[in-house]
BANUPA-250390 format. One record per residue (C-alpha): residue number from 1; residue in three letters; chain; x, y, z. Coordinates in nm, 3 decimals, decimal comma, padded with zeros to 5 digits. Each point is the difference from the previous one (the first is absolute). Layout:
! BANUPA-250390
[r NUM 'ala' 'A' [X Y Z]] ...
! end
This chain:
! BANUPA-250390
[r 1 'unk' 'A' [19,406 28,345 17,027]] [r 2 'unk' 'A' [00,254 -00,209 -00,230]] [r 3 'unk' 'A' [-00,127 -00,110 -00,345]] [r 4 'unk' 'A' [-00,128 -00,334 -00,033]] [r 5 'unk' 'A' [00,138 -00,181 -00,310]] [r 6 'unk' 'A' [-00,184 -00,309 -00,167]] [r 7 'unk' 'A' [00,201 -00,167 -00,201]] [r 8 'unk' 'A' [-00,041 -00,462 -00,102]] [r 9 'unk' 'A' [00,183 -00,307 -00,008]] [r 10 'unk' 'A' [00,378 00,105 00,057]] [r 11 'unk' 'A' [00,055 -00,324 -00,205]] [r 12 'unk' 'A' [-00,152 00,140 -00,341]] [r 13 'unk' 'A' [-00,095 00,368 00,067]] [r 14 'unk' 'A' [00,219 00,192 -00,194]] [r 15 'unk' 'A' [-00,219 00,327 -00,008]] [r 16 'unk' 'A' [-00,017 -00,036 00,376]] [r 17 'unk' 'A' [00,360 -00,058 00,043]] [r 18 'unk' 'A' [00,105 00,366 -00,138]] [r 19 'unk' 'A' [-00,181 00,246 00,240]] [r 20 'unk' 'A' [00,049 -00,254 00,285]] [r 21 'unk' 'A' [00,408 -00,001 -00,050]] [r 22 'unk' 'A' [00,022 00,360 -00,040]] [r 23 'unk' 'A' [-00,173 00,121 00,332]] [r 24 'unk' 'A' [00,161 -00,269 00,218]] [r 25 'unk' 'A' [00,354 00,103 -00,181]] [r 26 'unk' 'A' [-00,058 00,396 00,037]] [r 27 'unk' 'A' [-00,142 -00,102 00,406]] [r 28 'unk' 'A' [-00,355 00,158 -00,070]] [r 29 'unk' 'A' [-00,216 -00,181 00,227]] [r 30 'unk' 'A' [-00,341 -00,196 -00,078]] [r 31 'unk' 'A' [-00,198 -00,265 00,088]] [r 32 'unk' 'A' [00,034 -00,313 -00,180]] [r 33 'unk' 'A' [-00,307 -00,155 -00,155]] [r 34 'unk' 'A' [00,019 -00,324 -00,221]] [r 35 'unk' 'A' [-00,328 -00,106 -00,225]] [r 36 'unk' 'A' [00,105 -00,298 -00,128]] [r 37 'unk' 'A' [-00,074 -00,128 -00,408]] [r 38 'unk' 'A' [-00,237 -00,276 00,057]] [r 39 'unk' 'A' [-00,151 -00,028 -00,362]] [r 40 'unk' 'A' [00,136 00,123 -00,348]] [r 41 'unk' 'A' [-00,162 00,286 00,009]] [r 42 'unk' 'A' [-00,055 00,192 00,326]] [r 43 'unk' 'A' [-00,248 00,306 -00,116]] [r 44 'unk' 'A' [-00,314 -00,075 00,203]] [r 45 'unk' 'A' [00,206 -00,044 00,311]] [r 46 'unk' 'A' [00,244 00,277 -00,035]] [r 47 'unk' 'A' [-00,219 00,237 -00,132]] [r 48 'unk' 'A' [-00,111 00,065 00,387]] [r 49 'unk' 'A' [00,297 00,183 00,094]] [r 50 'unk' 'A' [00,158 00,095 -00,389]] [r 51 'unk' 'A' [-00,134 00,180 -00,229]] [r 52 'unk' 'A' [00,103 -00,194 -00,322]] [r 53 'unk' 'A' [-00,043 -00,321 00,177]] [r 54 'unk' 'A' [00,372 -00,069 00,054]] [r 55 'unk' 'A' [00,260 00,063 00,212]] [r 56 'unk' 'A' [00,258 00,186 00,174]] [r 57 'unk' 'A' [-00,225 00,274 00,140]] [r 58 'unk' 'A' [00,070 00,188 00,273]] [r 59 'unk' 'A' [-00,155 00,206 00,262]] [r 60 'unk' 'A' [00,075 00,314 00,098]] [r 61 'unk' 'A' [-00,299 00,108 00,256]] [r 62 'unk' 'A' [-00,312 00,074 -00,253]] [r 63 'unk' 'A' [00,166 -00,051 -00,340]] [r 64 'unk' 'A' [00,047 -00,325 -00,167]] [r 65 'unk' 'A' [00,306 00,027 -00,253]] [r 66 'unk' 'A' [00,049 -00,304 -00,242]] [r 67 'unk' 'A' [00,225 -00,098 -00,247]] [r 68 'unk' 'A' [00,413 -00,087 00,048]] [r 69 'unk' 'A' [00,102 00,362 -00,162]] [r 70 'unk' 'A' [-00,332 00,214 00,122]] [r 71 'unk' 'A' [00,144 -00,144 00,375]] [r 72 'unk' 'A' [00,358 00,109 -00,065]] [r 73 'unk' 'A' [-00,117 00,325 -00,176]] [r 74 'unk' 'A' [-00,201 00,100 00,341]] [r 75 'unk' 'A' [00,261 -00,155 00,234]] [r 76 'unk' 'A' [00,257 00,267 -00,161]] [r 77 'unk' 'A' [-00,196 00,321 00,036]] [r 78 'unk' 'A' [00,033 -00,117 00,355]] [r 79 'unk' 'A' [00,333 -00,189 00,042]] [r 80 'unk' 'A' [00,279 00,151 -00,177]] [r 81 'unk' 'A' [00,256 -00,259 -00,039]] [r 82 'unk' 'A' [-00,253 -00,203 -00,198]] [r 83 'unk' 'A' [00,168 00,159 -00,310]] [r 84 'unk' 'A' [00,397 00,080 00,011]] [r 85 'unk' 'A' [00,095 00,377 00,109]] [r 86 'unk' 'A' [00,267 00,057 -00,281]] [r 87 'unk' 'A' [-00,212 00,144 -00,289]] [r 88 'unk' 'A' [00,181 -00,235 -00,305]] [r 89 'unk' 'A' [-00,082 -00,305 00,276]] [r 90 'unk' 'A' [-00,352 00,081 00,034]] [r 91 'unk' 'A' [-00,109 00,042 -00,441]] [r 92 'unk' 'A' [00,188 -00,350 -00,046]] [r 93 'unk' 'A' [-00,210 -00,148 00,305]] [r 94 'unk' 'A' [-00,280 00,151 -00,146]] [r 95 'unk' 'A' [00,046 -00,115 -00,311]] [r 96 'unk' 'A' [00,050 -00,332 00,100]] [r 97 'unk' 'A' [-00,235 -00,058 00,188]] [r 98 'unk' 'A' [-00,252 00,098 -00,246]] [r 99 'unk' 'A' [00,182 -00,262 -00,261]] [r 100 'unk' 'A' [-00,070 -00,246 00,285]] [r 101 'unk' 'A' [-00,391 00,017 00,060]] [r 102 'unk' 'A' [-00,038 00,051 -00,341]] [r 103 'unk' 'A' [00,208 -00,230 -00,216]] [r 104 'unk' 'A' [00,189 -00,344 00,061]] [r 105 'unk' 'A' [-00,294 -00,157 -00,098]] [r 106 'unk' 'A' [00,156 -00,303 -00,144]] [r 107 'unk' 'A' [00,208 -00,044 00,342]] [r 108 'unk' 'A' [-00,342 -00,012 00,186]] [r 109 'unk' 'A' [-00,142 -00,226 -00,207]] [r 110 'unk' 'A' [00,242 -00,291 -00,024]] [r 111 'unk' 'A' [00,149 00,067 00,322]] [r 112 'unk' 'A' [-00,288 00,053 00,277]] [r 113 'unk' 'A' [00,170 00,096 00,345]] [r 114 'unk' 'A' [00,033 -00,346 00,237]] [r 115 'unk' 'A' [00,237 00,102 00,248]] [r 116 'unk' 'A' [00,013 -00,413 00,153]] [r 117 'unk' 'A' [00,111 -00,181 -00,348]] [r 118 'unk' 'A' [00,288 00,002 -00,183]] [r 119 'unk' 'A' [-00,133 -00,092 -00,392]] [r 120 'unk' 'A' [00,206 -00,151 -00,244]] [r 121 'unk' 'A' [-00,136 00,173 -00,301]] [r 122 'unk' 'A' [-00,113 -00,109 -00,387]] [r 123 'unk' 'A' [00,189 00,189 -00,288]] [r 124 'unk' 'A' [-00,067 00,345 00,109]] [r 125 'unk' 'A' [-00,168 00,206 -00,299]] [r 126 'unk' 'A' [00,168 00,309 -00,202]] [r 127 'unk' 'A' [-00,221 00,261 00,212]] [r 128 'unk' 'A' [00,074 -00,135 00,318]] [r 129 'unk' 'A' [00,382 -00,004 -00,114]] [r 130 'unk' 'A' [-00,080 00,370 -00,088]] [r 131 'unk' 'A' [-00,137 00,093 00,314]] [r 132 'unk' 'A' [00,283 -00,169 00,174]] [r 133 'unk' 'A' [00,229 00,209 -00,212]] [r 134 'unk' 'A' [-00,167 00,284 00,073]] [r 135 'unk' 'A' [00,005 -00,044 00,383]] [r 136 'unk' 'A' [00,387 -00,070 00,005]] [r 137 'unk' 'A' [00,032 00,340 -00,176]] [r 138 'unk' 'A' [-00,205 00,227 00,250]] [r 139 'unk' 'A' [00,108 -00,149 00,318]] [r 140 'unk' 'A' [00,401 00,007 -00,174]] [r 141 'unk' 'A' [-00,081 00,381 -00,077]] [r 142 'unk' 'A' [-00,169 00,066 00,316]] [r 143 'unk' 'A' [00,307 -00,120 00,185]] [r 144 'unk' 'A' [00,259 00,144 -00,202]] [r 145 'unk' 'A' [-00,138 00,336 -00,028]] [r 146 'unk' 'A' [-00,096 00,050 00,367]] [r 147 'unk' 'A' [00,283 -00,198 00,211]] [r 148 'unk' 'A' [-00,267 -00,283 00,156]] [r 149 'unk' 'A' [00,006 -00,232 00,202]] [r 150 'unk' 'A' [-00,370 00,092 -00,108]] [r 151 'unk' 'A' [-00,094 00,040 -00,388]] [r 152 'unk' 'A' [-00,058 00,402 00,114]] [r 153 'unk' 'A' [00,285 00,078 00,229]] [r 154 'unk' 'A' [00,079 -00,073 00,360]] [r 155 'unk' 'A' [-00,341 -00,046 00,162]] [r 156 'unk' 'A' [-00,253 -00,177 -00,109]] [r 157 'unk' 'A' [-00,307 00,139 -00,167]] [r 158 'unk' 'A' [-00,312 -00,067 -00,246]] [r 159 'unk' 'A' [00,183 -00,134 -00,243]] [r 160 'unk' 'A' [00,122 -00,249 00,199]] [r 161 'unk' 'A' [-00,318 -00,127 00,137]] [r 162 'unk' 'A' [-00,179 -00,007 -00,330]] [r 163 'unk' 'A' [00,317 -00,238 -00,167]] [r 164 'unk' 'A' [-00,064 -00,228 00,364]] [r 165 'unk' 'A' [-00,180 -00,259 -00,144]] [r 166 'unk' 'A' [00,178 -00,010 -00,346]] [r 167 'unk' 'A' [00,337 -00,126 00,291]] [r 168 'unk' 'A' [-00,239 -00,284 00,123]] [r 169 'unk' 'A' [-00,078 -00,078 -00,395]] [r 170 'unk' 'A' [00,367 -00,001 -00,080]] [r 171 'unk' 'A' [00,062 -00,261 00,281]] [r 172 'unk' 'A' [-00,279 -00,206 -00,066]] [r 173 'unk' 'A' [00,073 -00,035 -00,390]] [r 174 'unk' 'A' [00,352 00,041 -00,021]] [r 175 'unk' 'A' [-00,005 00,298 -00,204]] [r 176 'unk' 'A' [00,312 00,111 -00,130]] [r 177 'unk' 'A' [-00,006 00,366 00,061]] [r 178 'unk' 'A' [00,423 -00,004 -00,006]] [r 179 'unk' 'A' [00,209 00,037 00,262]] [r 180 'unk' 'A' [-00,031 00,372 00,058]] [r 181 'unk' 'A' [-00,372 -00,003 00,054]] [r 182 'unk' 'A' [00,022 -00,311 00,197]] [r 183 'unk' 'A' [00,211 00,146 00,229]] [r 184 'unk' 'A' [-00,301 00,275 00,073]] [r 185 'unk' 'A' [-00,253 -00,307 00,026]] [r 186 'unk' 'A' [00,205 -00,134 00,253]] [r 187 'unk' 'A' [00,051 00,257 00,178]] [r 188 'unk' 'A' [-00,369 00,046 00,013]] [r 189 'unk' 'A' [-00,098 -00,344 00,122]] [r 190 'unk' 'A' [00,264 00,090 00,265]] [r 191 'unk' 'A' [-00,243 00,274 00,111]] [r 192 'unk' 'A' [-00,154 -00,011 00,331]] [r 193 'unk' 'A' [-00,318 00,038 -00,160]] [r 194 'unk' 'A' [00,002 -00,216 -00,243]] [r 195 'unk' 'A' [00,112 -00,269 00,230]] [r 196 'unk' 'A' [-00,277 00,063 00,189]] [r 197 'unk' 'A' [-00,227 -00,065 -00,250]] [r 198 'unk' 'A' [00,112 -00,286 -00,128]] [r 199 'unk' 'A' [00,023 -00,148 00,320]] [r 200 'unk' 'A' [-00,367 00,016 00,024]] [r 201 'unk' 'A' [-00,045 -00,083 -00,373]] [r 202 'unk' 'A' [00,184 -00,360 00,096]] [r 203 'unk' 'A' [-00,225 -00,027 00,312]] [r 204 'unk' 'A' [-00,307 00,049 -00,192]] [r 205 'unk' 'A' [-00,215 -00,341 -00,042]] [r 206 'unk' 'A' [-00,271 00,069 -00,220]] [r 207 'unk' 'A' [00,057 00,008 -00,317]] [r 208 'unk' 'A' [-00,279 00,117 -00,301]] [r 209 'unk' 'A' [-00,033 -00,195 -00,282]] [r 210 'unk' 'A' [00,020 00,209 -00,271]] [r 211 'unk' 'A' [00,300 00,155 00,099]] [r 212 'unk' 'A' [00,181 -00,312 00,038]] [r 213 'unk' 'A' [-00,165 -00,128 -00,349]] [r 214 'unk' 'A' [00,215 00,322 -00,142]] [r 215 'unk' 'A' [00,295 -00,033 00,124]] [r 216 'unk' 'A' [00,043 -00,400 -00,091]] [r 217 'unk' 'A' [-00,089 00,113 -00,339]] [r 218 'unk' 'A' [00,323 00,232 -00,020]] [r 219 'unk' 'A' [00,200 -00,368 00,082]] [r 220 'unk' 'A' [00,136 -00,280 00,209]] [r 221 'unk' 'A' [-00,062 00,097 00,409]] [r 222 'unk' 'A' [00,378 -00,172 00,100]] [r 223 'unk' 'A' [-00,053 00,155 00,362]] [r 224 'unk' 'A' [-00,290 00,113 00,210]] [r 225 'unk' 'A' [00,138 00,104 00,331]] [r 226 'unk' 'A' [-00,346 00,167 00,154]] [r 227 'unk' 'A' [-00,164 -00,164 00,300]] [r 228 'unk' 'A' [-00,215 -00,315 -00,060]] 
! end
């Protein structure tokens, strides 16, 4: 039986966006269930299938696993190239993958993920600038120290998938990253996967009001190219 994984809008769900990339990318099969954000808060409805209320979750028979990095953690006991085989490659994966679900909090904030809209932004504030800073010189490292194209070698891996939505961000905003770590976010949106979800991100037609509030807050929308 394949694992079912629910993820939400691939227009805003960033969360949702990580597990999702990685198993399509690595060719572990599942079934794909969407449960759409129809209100700003989704507890009551999502709390029938998740445990904290949100999503992705997936399925594996009788357990429930939740959370972006609980999924991934479980997916590698079971999947090996979910984390890089070279031992070096694997601790910086690690590593920054754990900087990713735990910091960048600034980046989240001001830039919430919108894969349809390009956003001309406001003055962007010193912590944002940080964070940017700090994302140019992990995905530089990551590609210097392990040969790419990916930030952890040849293949792609975790780290990859949890950095996914951070490439939409950098499109949508404009962020200067630099051209080395540009390159890498290009080469990502290049991705099979990730053109796959964004292809269904631009066909999407709802749209949830508090998620748009956020991102018009971060700017000017200059172009919108999802589905009326």
């Amino acid at each position: 039986m394949p694992y079912t994984l629910i993820t939400a809008n691939r227009n805003y769900s960033s969360w949702s966006l990580r597990p999702w990339v990685l198993m399509k990318a690595l060719a572990i099969p599942f079934d794909d269930r969407i449960e759409p954000f129809a209100h700003s808060t989704n507890y009551a409805a999502f709390s029938s299938f998740s445990p904290t209320g949100q999503v992705p979750v997936l399925i594996d028979g009788e357990r429930t696993l939740w959370d972006s990095l609980g999924i991934t953690l479980y997916l590698a006991d079971r999947h090996p190239a979910v984390w890089p085989q070279d031992e070096a490659a694997r601790a910086f994966a690690q590593c920054a993958v754990a900087e990713m679900h735990s910091g960048f909090a600034t980046l989240r904030n001001e830039c919430p993920m919108n894969v349809g809209v390009r956003v001309e932004m406001d003055m962007p504030s010193p912590h944002l600038n940080r964070d940017i800073a700090r994302l140019s010189e992990l995905w530089g490292e990551g590609l210097k120290r392990f040969g790419g194209p990916f930030l952890a070698g040849p293949e792609f891996s975790a780290v990859d998938a949890f950095y996914a939505p951070v490439v939409f961000r950098v499109r949508t905003y404009g962020l200067d990253v630099g051209p080395v770590a540009r390159g890498w976010a290009d080469h990502m949106l290049d991705h099979p996967a990730m053109r796959e979800w964004e292809a269904a991100a631009l066909a999407e037609t709802w749209r949830e009001e508090s998620h748009e509030a956020e991102v018009g807050a971060a700017g000017r929308i200059i172009e919108d190219h999802r589905a009326s």
